[in-house]
N, C-alpha and C positions, 0 to 999 in steps of 0.2 A: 573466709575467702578460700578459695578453691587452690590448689596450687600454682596451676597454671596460670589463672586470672590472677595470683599473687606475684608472678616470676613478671606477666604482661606490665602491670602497674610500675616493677619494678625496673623495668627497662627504661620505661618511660618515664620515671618520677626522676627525684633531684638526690643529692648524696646521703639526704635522713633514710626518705621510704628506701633506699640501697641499701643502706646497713641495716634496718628494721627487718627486711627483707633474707637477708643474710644469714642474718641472727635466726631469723625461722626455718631457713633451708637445711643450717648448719646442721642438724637434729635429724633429718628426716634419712631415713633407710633403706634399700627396695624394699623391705615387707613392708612399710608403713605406705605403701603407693598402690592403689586397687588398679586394675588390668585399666579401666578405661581411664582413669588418670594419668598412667602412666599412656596411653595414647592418645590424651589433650598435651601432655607436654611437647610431644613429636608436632601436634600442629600449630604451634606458638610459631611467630616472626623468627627468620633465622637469625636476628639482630638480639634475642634474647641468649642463645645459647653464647653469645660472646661477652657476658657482662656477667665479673665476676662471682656476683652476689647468688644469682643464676645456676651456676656451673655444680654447686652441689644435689640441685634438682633433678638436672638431668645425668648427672652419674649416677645418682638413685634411680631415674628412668634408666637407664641404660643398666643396671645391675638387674632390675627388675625382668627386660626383657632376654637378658643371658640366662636367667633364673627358669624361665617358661618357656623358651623355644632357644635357648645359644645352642642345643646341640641337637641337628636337623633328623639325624637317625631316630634320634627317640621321641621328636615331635612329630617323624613321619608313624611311627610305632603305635600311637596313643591317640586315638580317636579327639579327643576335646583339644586336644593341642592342637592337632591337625585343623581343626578348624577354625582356631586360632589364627596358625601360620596362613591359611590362604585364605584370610579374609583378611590379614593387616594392612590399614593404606601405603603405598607404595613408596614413600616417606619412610616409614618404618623397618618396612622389608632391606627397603638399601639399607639402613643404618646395621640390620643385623648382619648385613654380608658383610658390610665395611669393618665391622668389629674384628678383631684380630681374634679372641676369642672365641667366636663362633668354631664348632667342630665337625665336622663330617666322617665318615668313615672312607668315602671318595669325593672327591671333586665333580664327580657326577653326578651325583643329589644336589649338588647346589642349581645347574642347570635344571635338572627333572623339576626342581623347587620354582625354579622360576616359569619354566612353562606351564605347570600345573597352576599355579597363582597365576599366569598371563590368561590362561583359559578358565578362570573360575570369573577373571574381571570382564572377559569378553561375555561373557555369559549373564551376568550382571549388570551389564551399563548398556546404555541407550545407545546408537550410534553417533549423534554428536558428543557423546562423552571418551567415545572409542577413540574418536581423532584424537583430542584433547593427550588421553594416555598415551597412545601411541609414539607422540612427542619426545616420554621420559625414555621411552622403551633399552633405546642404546645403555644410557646409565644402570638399567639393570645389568645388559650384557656384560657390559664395562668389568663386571665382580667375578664375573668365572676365571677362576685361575688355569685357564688353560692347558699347559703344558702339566699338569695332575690330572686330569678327565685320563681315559685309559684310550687308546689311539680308536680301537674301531666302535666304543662309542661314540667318538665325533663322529667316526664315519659314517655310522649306518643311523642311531636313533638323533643324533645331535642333526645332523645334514640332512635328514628327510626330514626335520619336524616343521611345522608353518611358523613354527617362531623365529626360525635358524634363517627359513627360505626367504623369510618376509623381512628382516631387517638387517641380516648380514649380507653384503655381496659374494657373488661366487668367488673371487677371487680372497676377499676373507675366512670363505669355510674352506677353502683350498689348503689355506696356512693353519686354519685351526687343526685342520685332522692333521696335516702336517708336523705341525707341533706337539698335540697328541700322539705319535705315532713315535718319533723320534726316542732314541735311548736317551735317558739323561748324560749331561756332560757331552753329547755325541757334537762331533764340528755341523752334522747337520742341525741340531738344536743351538749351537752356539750361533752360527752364521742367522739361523731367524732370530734366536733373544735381541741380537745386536743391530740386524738389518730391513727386518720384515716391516712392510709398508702396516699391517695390521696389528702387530705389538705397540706400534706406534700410536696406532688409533685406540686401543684397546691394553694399557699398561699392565693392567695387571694380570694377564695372560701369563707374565711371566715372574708373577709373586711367588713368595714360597708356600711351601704346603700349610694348608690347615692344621690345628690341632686334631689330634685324634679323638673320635665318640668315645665315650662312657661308653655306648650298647657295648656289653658283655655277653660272651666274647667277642671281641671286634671284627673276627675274622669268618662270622656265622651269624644268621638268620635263626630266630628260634619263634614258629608260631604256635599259640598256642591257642587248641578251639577250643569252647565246651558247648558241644550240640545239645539241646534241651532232649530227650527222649518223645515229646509232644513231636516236634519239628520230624524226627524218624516214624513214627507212628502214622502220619498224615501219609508221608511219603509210602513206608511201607505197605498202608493198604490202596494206598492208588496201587500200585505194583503190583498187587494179590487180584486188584480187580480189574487185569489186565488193559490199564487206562493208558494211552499211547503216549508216548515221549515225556514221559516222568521227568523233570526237571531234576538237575541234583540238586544236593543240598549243598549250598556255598558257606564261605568263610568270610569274613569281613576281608579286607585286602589289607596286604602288608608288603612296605617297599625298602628296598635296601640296595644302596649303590644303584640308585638310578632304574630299576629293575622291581617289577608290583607281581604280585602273588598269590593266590588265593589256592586253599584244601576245598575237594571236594570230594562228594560221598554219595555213592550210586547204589540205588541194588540191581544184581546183573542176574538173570537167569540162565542156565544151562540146557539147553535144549536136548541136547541128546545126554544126559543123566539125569532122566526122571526127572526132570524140571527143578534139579537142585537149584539153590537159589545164597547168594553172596552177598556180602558187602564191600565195592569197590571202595577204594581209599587211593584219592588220585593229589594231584599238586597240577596246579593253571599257573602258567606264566602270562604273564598280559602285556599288552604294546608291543607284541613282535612283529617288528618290519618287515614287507612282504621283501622277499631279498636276501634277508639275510639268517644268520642261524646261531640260535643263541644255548645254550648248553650249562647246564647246573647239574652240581651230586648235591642230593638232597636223599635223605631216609624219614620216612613217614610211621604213626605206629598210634595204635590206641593202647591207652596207658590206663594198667590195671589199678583201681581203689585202694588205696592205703587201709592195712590193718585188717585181709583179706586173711584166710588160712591159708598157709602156705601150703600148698595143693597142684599137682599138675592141672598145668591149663588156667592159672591166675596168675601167670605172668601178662607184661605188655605183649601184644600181635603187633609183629613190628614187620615192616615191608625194608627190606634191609636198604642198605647203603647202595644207591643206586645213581651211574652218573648217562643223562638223557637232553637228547636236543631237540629243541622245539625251531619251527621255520612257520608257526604260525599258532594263533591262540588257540592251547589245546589242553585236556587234562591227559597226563601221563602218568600210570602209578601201577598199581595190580588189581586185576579183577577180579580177584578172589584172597581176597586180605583176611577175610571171615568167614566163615562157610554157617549158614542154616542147616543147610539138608535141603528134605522136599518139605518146605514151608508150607504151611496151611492157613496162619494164624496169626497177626502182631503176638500176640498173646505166647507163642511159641518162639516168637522171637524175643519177645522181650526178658522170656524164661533162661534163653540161649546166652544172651548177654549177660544174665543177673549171675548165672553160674560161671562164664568165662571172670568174672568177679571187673566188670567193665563201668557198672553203673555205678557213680559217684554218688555222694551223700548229700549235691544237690541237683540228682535228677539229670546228672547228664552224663554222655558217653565225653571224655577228654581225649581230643584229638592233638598229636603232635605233629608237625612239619619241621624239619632243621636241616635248610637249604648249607651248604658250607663254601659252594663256591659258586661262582659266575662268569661266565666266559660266550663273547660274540666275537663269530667269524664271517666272513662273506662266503658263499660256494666255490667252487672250483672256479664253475665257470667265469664266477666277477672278478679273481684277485686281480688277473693281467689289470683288466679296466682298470680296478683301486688304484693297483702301483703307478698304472701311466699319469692317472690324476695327480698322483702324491708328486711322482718326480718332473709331471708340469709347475707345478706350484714349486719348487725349488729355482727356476729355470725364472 
């Protein structure tokens, strides 16, 4: 019998099958629980999780899922997790915010978490299923620890999003950016923890902070591409065959503090020097609010093949430490990270690379990204606006 169906019987039976029961739980470990077992145990009777025979099950489930997604950074990091995380039924999902253990590096991935899972299920379900969810919705909200989100993420990506507009009141995001916004210990922060109609509604707005991420270093983004040479090659000779609006070559996307990311890779020509011809190495920021201005130091760099001759020009070609603000999705980086010359040929490119000592030992060029910080402002012109919202919402 399955676990679940054994913990079901066991709710339901008399004090023998309890202790039968018991006795089989007692043993079981999160590794001895496969992913989807451990997500039959989440859809059992909530009248199971209170019988004590039970209770070792689901700390096994619950160990299990700290084990594969308790810390949001590195599940947003890791492709298979990721799809994990926002396909878990929503049952689940709370159970993982709920957890004390759960880690973020901000309390802002746990939001970006929620709406990206709110928008994966709108996407998925029928619309009389949409009602249905729509229902639970608040008890996601209910988990963000408010007053850790950083103030003008409430205000700019938190307060535009349709998940914010559509189930918070205005007078709720008034107080959230508010509380965000707020210095800790500050009497304005004290007067909302104690007074706001919206902490009320919403407790744990004002819980303590999450444990910290594992991602090492906590305090940095590290992407790391490895573009096939194939993938450059395509590109390159569209480029040579003067084929219009050449696509870049993209990265998978990576999100950190609330904020998603993608390397990209251009080749640019030179018009006036002889049609010399480069390779761009840019960094995309994505989800920027029209409105607002968001700002990262990030250094980019293709990173030379280990075990190369130590030779000028087999070092990494690094686009140094550079800090640039985006006010809408764009790639920002240098257009001339690489130089060809006047290109004639992949085959001269690929010669160019092989000698910059670029080409890995599995075929590909390794691209680095390593974002180290993050920072959104509103323009000039919005602050007045912001401030007079923030110090309505006090009033």
């Amino acid at each position: 019998m399955q676990p679940g169906a054994a913990a079901a019987a066991a709710a339901a039976g008399g004090p023998l099958r309890r202790a039968a029961a018991a006795a089989a739980f007692a043993s079981i470990s999160s590794a001895d629980l496969q992913w989807n077992t451990m997500l039959a145990n989440y859809a059992l009777p909530p009248g199971c999780v209170e019988v004590d025979a039970c209770k070792p099950l689901f700390a096994a489930a619950g160990g299990k899922l700290q084990h594969e997604l308790g810390d949001l950074e590195l599940a947003w990091a890791d492709a298979g997790k990721l799809q994990l995380l926002l396909n878990l039924p929503q049952q689940v999902l709370l159970r993982l915010l709920r957890d004390g253990r759960t880690r973020v590096a901000s309390e802002n991935t746990v939001f970006y978490t929620f709406k990206q899972w709110w928008r994966r299920q709108q996407q998925q379900q029928q619309p009389q299923q949409q009602a249905v969810a729509a229902s639970a919705v608040h008890d996601m909200l209910k988990l963000v620890r408010m007053q850790h989100c950083t103030g003008l993420y409430a205000a700019t990506t938190m307060a535009r999003s349709l998940l914010a507009t559509r189930y918070f009141s205005a007078a709720e995001l008034a107080e959230a950016c508010l509380l965000a916004s707020a210095p800790r210990g500050s009497e304005t922060a004290r007067r909302l923890l104690q007074h706001s109609s919206a902490v009320a509604t919403f407790p744990a707005w004002k819980d303590a902070k999450r444990p910290a991420s594992a991602l090492q270093p906590a305090e940095q983004l590290d992407i790391q591409w490895q573009l096939p040479l194939q993938q450059l090659q395509a590109a390159v000779q569209q480029h040579l065959q003067d084929t219009p609006a050449v696509p870049p070559l993209l990265s998978s996307q990576h999100t950190w503090q609330g904020s998603c990311f993608k390397l990209s890779i251009v080749l640019v020509t030179d018009v006036d020097a002889a049609r010399s011809r480069y390779l761009g190495l840019y960094i995309r920021m994505l989800d920027v609010e029209p409105g607002t201005v968001r700002t990262a130091t990030f250094k980019l760099s293709f990173t030379a093949a280990p075990g190369n001759p130590v030779e000028a020009g087999l070092d990494d070609v690094v686009v140094g430490t550079t800090r640039r603000s985006w006010t809408c999705v764009c790639d920002v980086g240098d257009d001339r990270a690489l130089s060809f010359g006047a290109l004639s040929s992949w085959q001269r490119a690929e010669a160019k690379l092989r000698q910059l000592g670029l080409v890995h030992s599995d075929g590909c060029l390794h691209v680095t990204g390593l974002v180290t910080s993050i920072e959104l402002r509103l323009p000039a012109c919005d602050r007045a606006g912001h401030q007079h919202r923030v110090m309505a919402a006090c009033m």
